[in-house]
N, C-alpha and C positions, 0 to 999 in steps of 0.2 A: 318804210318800216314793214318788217312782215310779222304780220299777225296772226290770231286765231282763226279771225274769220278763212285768211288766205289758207293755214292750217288745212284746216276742213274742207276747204276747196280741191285742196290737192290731193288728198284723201280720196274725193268723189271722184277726180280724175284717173287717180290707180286705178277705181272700180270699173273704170271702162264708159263712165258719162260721160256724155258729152254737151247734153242738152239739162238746163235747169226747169221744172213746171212752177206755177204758183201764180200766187196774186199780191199786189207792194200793198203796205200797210205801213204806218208810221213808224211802228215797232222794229221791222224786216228791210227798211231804205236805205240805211248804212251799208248793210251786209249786200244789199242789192246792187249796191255801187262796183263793189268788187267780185261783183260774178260780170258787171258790164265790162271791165278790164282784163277781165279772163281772159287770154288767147287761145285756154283749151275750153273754154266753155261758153254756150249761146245762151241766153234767156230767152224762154216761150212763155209769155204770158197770157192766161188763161181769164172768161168771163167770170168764173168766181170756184171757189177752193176744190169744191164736188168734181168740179169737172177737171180741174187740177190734177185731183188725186188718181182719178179714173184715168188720165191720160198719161200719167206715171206710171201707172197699173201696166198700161199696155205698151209701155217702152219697154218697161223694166221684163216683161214675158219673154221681150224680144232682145234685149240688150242685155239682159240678164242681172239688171241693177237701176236704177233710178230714182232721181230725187224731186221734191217738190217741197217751195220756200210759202211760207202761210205766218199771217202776223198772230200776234197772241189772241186766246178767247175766240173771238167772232168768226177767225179766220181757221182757226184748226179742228174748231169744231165742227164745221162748214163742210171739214177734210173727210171725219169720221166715218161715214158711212163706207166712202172709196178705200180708207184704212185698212176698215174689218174686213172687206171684199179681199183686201191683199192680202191680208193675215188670215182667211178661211182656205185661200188655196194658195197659202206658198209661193207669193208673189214678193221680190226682195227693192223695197221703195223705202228711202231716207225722209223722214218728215222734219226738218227746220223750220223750228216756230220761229222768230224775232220776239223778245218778250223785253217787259222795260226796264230801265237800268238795274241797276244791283240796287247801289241806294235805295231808290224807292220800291222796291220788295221788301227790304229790309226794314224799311219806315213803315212799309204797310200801308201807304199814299194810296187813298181811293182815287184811281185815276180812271178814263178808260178802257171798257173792254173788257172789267173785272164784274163780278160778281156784286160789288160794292160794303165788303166785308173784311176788307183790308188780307184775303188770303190769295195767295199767287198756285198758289198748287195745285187747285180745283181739277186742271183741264190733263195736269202732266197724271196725275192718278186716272183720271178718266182713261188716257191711254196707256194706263199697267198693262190691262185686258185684253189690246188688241194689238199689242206691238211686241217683239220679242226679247226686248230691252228698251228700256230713256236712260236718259241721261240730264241733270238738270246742270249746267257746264259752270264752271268758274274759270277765275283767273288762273288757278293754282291747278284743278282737275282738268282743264278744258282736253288739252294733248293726249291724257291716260285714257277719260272717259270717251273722247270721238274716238279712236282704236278700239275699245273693250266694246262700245256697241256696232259697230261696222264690221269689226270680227265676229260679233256673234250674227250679223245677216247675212255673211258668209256662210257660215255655220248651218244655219236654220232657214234659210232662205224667206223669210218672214219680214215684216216690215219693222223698222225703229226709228226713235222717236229723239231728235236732239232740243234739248230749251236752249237756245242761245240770246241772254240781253244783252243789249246795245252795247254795252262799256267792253263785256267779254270781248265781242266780236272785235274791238279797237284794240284789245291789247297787246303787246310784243308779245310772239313764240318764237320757237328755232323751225327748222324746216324739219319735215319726217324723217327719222332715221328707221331701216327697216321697212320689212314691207306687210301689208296685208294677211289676214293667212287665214282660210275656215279650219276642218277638219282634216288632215290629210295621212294621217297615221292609222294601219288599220289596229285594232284594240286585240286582248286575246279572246275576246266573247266574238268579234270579227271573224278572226283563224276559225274559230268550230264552228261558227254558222257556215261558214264557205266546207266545211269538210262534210257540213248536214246536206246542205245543196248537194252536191258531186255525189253523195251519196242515193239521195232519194231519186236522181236523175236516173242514177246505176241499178236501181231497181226497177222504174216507171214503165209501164210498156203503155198511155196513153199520157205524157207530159201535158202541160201545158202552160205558157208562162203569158203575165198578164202584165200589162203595162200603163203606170197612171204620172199624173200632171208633175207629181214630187222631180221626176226623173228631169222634164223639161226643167222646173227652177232652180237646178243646179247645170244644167246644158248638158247633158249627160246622152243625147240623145244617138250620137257616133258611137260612144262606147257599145252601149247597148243594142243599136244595129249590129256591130259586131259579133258581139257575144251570139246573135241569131242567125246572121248568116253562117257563124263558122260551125255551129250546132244541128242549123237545120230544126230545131224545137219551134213547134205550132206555136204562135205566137196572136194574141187579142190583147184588145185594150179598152177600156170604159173610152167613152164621149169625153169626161173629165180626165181628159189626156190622149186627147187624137192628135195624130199627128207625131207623136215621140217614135214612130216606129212606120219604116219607109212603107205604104198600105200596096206596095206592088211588089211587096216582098214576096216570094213563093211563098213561103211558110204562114204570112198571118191569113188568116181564116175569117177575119171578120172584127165586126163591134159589137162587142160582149152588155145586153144590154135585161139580163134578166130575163124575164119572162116575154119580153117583147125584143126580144134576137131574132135573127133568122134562127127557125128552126136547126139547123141542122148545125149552128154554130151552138146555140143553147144548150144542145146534145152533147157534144162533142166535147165542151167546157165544163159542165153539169158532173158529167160521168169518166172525168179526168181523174186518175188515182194518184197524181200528184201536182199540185198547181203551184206556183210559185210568182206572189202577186209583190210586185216593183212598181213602189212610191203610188200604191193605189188607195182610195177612199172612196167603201162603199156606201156612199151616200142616196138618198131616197128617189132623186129621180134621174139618175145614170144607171138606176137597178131596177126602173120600176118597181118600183116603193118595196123595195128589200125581197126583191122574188129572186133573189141566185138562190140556185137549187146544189150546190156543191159542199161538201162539208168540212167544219174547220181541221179536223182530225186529216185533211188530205191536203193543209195548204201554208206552208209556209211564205207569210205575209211581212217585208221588211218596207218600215217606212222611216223617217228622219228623225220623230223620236220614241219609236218603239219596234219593236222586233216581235212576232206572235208566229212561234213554232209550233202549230199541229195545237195552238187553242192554251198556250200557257205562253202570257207576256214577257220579254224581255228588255231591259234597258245598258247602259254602257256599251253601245253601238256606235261608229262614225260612217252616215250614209253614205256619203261619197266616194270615199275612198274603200269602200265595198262592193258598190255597184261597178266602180272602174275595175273591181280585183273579177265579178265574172268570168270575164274574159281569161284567164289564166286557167278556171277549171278544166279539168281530165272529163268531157261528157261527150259521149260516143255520138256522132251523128244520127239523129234520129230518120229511121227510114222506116216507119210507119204510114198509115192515110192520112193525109187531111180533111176535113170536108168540105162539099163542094161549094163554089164558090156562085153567088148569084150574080150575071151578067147586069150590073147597070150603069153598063157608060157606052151605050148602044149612041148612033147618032141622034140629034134631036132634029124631026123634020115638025115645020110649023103651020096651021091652019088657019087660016081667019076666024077660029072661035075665040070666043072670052076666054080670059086666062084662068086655069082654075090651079089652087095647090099640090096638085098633082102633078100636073102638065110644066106648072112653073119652075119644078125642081128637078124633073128630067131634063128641062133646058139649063141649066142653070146646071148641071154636073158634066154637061153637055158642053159646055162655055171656058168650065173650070181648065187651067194650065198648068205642066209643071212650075214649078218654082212660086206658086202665090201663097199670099198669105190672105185667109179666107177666114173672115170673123164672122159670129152671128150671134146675135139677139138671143137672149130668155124669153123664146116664145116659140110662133110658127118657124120663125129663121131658124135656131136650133135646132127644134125636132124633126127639119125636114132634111136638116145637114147632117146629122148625126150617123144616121145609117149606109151615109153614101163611103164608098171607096176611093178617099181621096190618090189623088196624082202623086207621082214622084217629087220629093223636095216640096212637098206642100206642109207648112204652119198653117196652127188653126187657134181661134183664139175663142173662146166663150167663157162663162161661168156660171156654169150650172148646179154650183153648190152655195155660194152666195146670194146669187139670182135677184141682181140689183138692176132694173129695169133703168135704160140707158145709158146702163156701162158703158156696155160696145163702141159706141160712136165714140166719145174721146178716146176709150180705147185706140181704135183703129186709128184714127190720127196721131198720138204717141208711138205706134208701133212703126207705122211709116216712116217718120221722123227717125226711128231708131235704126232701119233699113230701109233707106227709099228706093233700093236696086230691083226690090221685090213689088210686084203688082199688088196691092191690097184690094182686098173687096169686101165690103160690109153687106149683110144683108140685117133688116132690123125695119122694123113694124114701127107705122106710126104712132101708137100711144107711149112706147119706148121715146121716141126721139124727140117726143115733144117734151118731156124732161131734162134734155141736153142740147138743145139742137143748136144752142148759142154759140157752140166752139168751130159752127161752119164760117164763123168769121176769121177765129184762127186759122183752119186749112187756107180759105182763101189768102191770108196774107203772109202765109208762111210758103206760098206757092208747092202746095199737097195736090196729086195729083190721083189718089185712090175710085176707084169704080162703086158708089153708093146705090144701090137697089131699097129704096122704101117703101115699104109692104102698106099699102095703102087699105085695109080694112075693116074702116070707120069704127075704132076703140078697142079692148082689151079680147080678143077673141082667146086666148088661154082662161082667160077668166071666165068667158061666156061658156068655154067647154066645162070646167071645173063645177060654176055655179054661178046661177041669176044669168040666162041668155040674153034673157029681154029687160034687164033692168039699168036703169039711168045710170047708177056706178061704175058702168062696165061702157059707158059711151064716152066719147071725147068731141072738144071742137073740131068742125071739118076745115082743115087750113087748105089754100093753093097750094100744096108740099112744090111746085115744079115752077112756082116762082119765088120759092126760098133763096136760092143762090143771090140773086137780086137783091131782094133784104138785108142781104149781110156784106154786099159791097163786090158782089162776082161784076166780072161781063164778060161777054164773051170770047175773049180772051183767056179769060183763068177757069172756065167752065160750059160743058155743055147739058141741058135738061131734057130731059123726056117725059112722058108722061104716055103708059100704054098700058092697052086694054085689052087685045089680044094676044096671040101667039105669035104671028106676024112682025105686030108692032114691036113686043119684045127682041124677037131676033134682029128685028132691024138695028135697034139702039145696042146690043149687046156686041154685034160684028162691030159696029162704029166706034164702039168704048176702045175694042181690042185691040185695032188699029191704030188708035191715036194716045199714045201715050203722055200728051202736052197736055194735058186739061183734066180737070176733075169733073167725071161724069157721075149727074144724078139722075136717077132713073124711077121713077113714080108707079109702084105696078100696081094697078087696081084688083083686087079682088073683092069676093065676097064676106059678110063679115062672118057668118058659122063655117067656112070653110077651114078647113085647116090640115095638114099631111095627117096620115094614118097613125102614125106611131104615138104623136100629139093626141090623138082621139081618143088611143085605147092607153096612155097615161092618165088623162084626164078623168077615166071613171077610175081609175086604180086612186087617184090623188082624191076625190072626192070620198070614195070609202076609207081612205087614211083619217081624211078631217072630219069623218062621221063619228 
């Protein structure tokens, strides 16, 4: 018989999943059964929801959709945190709770997992807030409501939220008629924002267009190479969306980072007489706490649910099908300057000294390949990636407007999972990883083979720069991080570890990573714990006079 549940499965299968995240719960085992009979679907199950969701996060970056199964109450609450992370930057992840029969909803049966107040609803409001639609499914809605909320994560690229109980899931449906669909019509408020563009271009004599993460959650990121090579327009982009825009492009200039840009990028973007900012969000620390110096009266800014021309808001926009119409405008090749560009992808030659965060991220740009995908931590890993000039065909993954410590790591194991063609590399700080590190038993048994760098710094040194250096909140347990793999079930076989302390010893493990593509290497770099790259530094007094 086919059911709801298969319904919804096949649903997630147009969307291009292939992989399910979550954790069984009594509630969620029905429905679990028939994702195990799936032919188009695997189940990855996860140490517990958080890491679940996070590891959804980073499929769905990279696969550009993804889902994760979590039982009612204990389980989706668990999810929450990883939710809002997806829903603050535009990450599009399916939440399927299992929740208990209808009947006993309807009785109001204090069972568990509840509240104990005989109300079911508690958790599906909870996630009004962070999702882009729910859905609470019946027998009768089930087929309307999975479409109206799956079209609109199409749409919004955002996360939503299905309540499926147990009976739902068993009941007959018909198979999908019809297919998926977000946005794809341009609007007539569309037509005159594209005629506003082509215009302001046809005026501009220092363009400059900017490029943020919105662009990636709809995959938009070919079009928009397009649109820049056939323009030749100066092109940057925030942190919060590197990588949308090929960085060995002639035209981009850089990473646009406020008041802590390269000079001569900061200039050049600043004193732009017409900017044109695509799917960006200036948030507090991809701008160095709000220091862009360029004004709104020079910047038409369009993002998925608003439009802001020149400082007066617009809505009745369809982002996608906007950003693909670029490509179509009449905008004369730009053949003005650009500015110059800073050389940092010199070779990296290694010393016998200690490894300092300097030295560590010359090497480490040094290392980098076309074609990887290269994640990093909310901390020294971010702020030392952020300013570098990545490779051709390089993905980047972070989240630096959320800035949920230990994303990353399931992160980057979902993204893997989502393309494992692609070399991944984590870089992420021990105080991060010892909030998630549980899911290195998933890589290990899901046979992942990503390059992991653990910044070994003994505790929070973003905090130590922010505030309280020397205070016990800011320290953590010192673990063997290079006998983890062991823990969680490696041998040598599924993984090799290192642990290095110079510049030497890093190079040695990093050529042996590159080499061996069979194995998941972890790499232990020791530093010190006030060290930290330059940009991180001088955010850090800007972030502290914020919170003064």
């Amino acid at each position: 018989m086919y059911t709801i549940g298969d319904y919804l499965l096949d649903r997630l299968s147009e969307l291009g999943i292939t992989e399910i995240f979550g954790v069984p719960g009594d509630y969620n085992l029905q429905f679990l059964d028939k994702i195990m009979v799936n032919k188009n679907l695997n189940w990855v199950g996860n140490a517990n929801e958080l890491n679940a969701a996070y590891m959804a996060d980073g499929y769905a970056r990279t696969r550009k959709a993804a889902a994760l199964v979590t039982t009612f109450g204990v389980g989706e609450l668990s999810a929450m945190n990883g939710m809002a992370g997806s829903f603050a930057e535009n990450v599009p992840v399916v939440e399927i709770v299992g929740s208990p029969q209808s009947a006993v909803q309807d009785a109001r049966k204090l069972v568990h997992h509840t509240l104990g107040d005989g109300e079911f609803s508690h958790f599906e409001k909870m996630h009004q807030s962070l999702t882009a639609a729910t859905a609470h499914l019946t027998k009768e809605n089930a087929p309307a409501e999975i479409d109206r909320v799956l079209n609109t994560l199409l749409e919004t690229r955002k996360p939503v939220y299905l309540n499926l109980p147990i009976d739902v899931a068993e009941s007959p449906a018909s198979k999908p008629s019809g297919k998926l669909s977000g946005l794809t019509e341009l609007t007539g408020e569309d037509q005159n924002l594209l005629q506003e563009i082509e215009s302001a271009f046809s005026k501009a004599k220092q363009p400059v267009v900017m490029t943020g993460h919105e662009l990636a959650s709809f995959g938009l990121e070919k079009s928009i190479q397009r649109f820049i090579e056939k323009t030749n327009l100066p092109v940057t982009t925030l942190s919060l969306g590197k990588g949308v825009i090929d960085e060995t492009t002639t035209s981009f200039i850089g990473t646009y980072s406020g008041a802590l840009s390269d000079p001569s990028v900061q200039a050049f973007v600043d004193q732009a007489d017409f900017l044109l900012l695509l799917g960006v969000k200036l948030s507090d620390s991809v701008t160095a706490t709000f220091s862009q110096g360029f004004s709104e009266q020079n910047v038409i800014a369009v993002n998925v649910d608003e439009v802001r021309l020149y400082g007066k808001t617009s809505q009745n926009h369809h982002f996608e099908p906007l950003m693909k119409s670029l490509e179509t405008l009449e905008v004369a090749p730009y053949s003005g300057d650009y500015p110059a560009k800073s050389d940092d992808s010199a070779s990296f030659i290694p010393a016998a000294a200690p490894l300092t965060q300097k030295r560590y991220w010359q090497a480490m740009n040094a290392f980098f390949e076309p074609g990887d995908t290269l994640i990093a931590e909310q901390g020294t890993s971010y702020f030392g990636i952020a300013p570098l000039f990545l490779k051709t065909n390089t993905s980047f993954i972070g989240q630096p407007l959320w800035g949920s410590i230990g994303f990353t790591f399931p992160a980057a194991l979902g993204s893997q999972i989502a393309n494992p063609d692609s070399r991944h590399i984590l870089a992420i700080g021990d105080g991060s990883l010892q909030l998630t590190v549980q899911e290195l038993g998933v890589a290990l048994r899901q046979k992942l083979k990503p390059i992991i760098f653990v910044l070994n710094n003994d505790g929070y040194t973003v905090e130590r720069q922010i505030h309280g250096a020397e205070q016990a909140y800011n320290d953590i347990p010192m673990w063997h991080y290079e006998k983890l793999p062991y823990a969680f079930g490696g041998d040598s076989a599924a993984f090799k570890a290192y642990k290095v302390q110079t510049e030497k010893e890093l190079v040695a493990a990093m050529k042996e990573a590159r080499l061996d593509s069979d194995r998941l290497y972890w790499i232990e770099v020791v530093l010190t714990k006030m060290d930290s790259p330059e940009y991180l530094q001088k955010l850090a007094k800007l972030l502290t006079k914020q919170n003064s």
